[in-house]
C-alpha positions in Angstrom: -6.1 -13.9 -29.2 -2.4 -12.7 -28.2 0.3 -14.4 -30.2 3.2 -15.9 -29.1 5.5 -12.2 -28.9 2.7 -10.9 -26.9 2.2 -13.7 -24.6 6.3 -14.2 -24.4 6.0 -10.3 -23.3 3.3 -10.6 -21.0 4.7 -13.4 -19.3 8.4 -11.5 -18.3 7.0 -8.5 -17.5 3.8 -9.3 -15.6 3.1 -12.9 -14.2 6.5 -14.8 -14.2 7.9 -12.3 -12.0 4.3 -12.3 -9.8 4.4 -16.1 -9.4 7.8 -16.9 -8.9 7.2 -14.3 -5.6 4.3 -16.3 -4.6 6.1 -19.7 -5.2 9.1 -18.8 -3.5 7.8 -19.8 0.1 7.6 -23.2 -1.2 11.6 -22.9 -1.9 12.7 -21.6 1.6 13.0 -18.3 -0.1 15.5 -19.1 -2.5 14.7 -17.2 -5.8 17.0 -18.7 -8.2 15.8 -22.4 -7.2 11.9 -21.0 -7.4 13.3 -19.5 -11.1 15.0 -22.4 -12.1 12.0 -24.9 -11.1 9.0 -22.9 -12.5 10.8 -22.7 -15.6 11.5 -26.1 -15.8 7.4 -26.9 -14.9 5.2 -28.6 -17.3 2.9 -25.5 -16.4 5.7 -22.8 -17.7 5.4 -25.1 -21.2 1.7 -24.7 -21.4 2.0 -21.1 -20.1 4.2 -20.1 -23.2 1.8 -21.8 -25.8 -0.7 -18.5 -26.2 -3.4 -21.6 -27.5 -4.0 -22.7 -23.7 -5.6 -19.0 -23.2 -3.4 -19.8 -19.3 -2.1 -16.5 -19.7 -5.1 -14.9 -18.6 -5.3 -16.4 -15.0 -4.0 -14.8 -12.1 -0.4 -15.1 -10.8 -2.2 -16.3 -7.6 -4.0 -19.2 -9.6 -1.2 -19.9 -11.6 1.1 -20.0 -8.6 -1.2 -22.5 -7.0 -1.9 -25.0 -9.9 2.2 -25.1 -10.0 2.6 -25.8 -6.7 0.2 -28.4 -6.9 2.7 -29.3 -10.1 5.8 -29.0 -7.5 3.9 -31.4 -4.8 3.3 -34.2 -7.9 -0.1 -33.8 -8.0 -1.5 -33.9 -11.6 -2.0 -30.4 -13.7 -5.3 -29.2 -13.4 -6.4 -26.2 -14.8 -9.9 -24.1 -14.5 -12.3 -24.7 -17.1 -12.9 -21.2 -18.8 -9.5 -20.0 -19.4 -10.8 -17.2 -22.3 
């Protein structure tokens, strides 16, 4: 298990930047409003905690469930996340 340094790390370097690039569509192409919303997600929360194993899904995966965040559907997640 990665703790919360490592996952903080992971997440700037590697999938943050990934998804907010796959979300961006969804904002007319405006980055800083795609930033500013996924950061503000109740998916970025659970992201961040390295206890929801979320980390280790795709950006593509991740992009969709928060999009299906965005759209006000409920968050649903898969079921092996480890």
């Amino acid at each position: 298990m990665k703790d919360a340094n490592q996952v903080s790390a992971l997440l700037g370097v590697c999938i943050v930047p990934q998804i907010i690039q796959e979300i961006m569509a969804f904002y007319d192409g405006q980055e800083e409003l795609a930033i500013k919303e996924f950061f503000a997600s109740a998916l970025y929360e659970k992201l961040r905690d390295p206890e929801t194993g979320l980390w280790h899904l795709g950006a593509k995966a991740l992009a969709e469930i928060y999009l299906g965040e965005a759209r006000g559907e409920a968050l649903e997640f898969p079921e092996e996340q480890s």
